[in-house]
N, C-alpha and C positions, 0 to 999 in steps of 0.2 A: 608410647605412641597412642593416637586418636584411632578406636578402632569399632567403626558402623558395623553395627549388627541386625538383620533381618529376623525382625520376629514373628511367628504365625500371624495369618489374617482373618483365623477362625480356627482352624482345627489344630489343635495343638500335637496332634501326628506329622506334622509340617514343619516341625523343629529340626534341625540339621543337627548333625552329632558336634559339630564346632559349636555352633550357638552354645548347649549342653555343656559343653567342654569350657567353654569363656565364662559363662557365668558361675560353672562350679568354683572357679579358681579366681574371681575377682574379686579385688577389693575397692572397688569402687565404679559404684552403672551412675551415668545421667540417664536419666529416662525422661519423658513426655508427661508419664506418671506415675510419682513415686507408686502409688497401689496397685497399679497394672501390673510393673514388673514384678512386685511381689506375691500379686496371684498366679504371673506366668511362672515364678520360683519355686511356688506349692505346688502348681498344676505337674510339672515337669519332674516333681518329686527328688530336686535340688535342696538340699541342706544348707549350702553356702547363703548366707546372709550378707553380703557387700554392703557398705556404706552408700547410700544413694541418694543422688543431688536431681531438684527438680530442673529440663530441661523442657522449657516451650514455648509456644510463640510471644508467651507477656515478658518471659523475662530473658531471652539467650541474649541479646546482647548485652546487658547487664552482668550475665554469669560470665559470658567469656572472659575478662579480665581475671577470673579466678579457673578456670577452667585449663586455661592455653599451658599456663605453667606445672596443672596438675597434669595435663596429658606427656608434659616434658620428662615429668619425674618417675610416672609409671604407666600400664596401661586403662590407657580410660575408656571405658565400655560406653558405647551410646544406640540407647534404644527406640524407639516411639512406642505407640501402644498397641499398633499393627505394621506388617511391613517395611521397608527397607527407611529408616533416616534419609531426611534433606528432599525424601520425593513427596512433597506434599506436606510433608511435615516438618518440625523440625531440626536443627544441625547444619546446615548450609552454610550459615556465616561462622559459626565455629568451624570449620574445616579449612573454611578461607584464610581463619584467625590463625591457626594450626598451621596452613601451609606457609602463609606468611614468616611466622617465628620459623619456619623448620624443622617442625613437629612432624614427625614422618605420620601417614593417612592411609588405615586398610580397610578393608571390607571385609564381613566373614557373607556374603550371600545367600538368598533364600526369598521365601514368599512376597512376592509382592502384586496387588491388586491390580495393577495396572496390566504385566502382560498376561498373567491369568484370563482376565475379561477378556482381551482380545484373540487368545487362545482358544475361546469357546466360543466367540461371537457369531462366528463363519462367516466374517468378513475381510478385507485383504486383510494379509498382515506382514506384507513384502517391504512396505511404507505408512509410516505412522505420527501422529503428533498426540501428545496428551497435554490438553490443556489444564487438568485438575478442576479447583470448583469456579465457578466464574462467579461474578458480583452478584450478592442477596440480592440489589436493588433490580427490579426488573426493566427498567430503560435500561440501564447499564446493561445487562445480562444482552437482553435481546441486541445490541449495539454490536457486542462482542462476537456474537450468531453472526450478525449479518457480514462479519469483517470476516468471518471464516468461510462463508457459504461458500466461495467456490475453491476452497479448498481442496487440493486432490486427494491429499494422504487421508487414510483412516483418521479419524479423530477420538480420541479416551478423554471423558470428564467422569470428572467425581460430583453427586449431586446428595442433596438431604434428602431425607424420605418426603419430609412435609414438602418441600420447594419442586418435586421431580415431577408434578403437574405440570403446574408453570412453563418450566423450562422444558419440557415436551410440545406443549402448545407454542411457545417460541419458536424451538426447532424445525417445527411444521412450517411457521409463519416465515420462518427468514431464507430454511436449505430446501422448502418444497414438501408438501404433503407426501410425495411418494419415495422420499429417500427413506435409506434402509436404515434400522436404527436394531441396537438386541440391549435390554437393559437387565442388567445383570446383577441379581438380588443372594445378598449371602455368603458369597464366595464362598468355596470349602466349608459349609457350614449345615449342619441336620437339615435346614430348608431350603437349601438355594433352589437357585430360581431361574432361567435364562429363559425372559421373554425376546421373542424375535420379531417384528412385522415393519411395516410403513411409517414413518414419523406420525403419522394421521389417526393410525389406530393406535400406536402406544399412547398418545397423548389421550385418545378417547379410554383405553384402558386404566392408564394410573390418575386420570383425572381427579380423584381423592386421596392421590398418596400412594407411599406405600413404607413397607416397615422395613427395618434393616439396612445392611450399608448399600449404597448403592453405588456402580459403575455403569455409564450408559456407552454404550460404541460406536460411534455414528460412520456410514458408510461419506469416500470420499464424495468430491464432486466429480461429476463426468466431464470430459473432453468438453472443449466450446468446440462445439460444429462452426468451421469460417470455410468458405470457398478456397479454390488453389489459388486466386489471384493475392487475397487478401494475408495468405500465408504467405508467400512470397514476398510481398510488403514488410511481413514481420520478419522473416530472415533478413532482409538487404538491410534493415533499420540496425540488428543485433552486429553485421561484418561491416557498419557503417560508424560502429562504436568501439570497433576494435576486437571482435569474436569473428573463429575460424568459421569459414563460409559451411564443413562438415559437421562441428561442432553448434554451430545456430541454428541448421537443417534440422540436427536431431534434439536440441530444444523445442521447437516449435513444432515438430510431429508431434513431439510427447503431449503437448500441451494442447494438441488440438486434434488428433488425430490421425492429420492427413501424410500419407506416405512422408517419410523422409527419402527416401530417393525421386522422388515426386519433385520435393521442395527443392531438395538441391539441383535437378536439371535443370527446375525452370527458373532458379532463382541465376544460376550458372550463363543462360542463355540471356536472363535479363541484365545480366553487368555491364 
């Protein structure tokens, strides 16, 4: 079987005693990079040596033709060089390739960067989107901001230490200087970092950078303030399309604030 292994994101205390247990006994890891996992095999004080094939973003489609029928024959170990496979890195179309053939697909679980940051952010964390890294080129980036801005859920990006200027100043420009943002440097690691403030000051802060991995946490967008008439517009539109008159009420509260038993009287009284 194909079987995704989460590997530390910094502190190799973060290992799972399965992880430990898989790589003692395999005979063969794809990794992200070959060196990585062979420092994480000394780090962890594992003797097993497995045969190991490069897996990343230049070449998995390419490996997959060789890979699909090695994961049929035995179990094939797949790593990245931090945190869980397929989120943000790679493995993703190998899995697809795998599930396709019939190749049964486990997980052994453990660290990963994503809910950590949002763990410590102290921001919601009821409802979430993680976008990852968004485009080097900055038209593009700031494009991709503005298409989020009103976003409600929490939002998780991954960004480069040199680039996380930039993309702070963006932030500010597209979701508003005073949205809440915690940019979170290090993860489990001797230095981390979790800065908290206003998109306006983090940007004036890291405005030169900064070192180490980074996860930033953007808080969502708030409710659009609309008046009760113009909510009510928006429910009669949503039971005009074929959604329950209770059901559209409490969309359109969530989404704007205003009573949902509000919405449904008057929307009730308007029919």
């Amino acid at each position: 079987m194909l079987v995704l292994a989460a590997t530390p994101i910094g502190n190799l205390g973060d290992a799972t005693a399965r992880l430990v247990a898989a790589l003692e006994s395999a005979t063969v890891v794809a990794a992200e990079d070959t060196r990585v996992v062979h420092r994480l095999l000394q780090g962890l004080g594992i003797s097993n040596r497995p045969r190991t094939i490069s897996l990343n973003d230049h070449n998995e489609r390419e490996r997959i033709a060789e890979l699909v029928p090695l994961a049929a024959e035995t179990d094939l170990l797949v790593v990245s060089d931090a945190g869980m496979p397929t989120v943000s890195d790679p493995g993703y179309r190998l899995v697809v390739a795998c599930i396709d053939a019939g190749v049964a697909v486990t997980v052994l679980p453990g660290a990963s960067a994503v809910p950590t940051a949002l763990a410590v952010s102290g921001l919601p964390t009821d409802r979430f989107a993680f976008e990852g890294f968004l485009s080097r080129k900055a038209g593009e980036r700031r494009a991709s901001l503005l298409a989020l801005s009103r976003e409600s859920r929490t939002l998780v990006f991954f960004e480069s230490p040199q680039r996380l200027g930039g993309f702070l100043a963006d932030l500010a420009a597209t979701f508003g200087p005073d949205r809440r943002v915690a940019v979170c440097r290090e993860l489990t690691k001797m230095f981390e970092e979790v800065v908290r403030g206003t998109a306006a000051e983090l940007a004036e802060r890291f405005a030169d950078g900064a070192r180490g991995e980074i996860v930033v946490v953007v808080d969502g967008a708030p409710p659009v303030v609309v008046d009760l008439a113009s909510g009510v517009a928006q429910v009669l539109a949503l039971t005009a399309a074929g959604a329950r008159l209770k059901e559209a009420s409490a969309e359109i509260a969530e989404a704007t604030g205003l009573s949902r038993r509000e919405l449904y009287q008057a929307a009730l009284d308007a029919r």
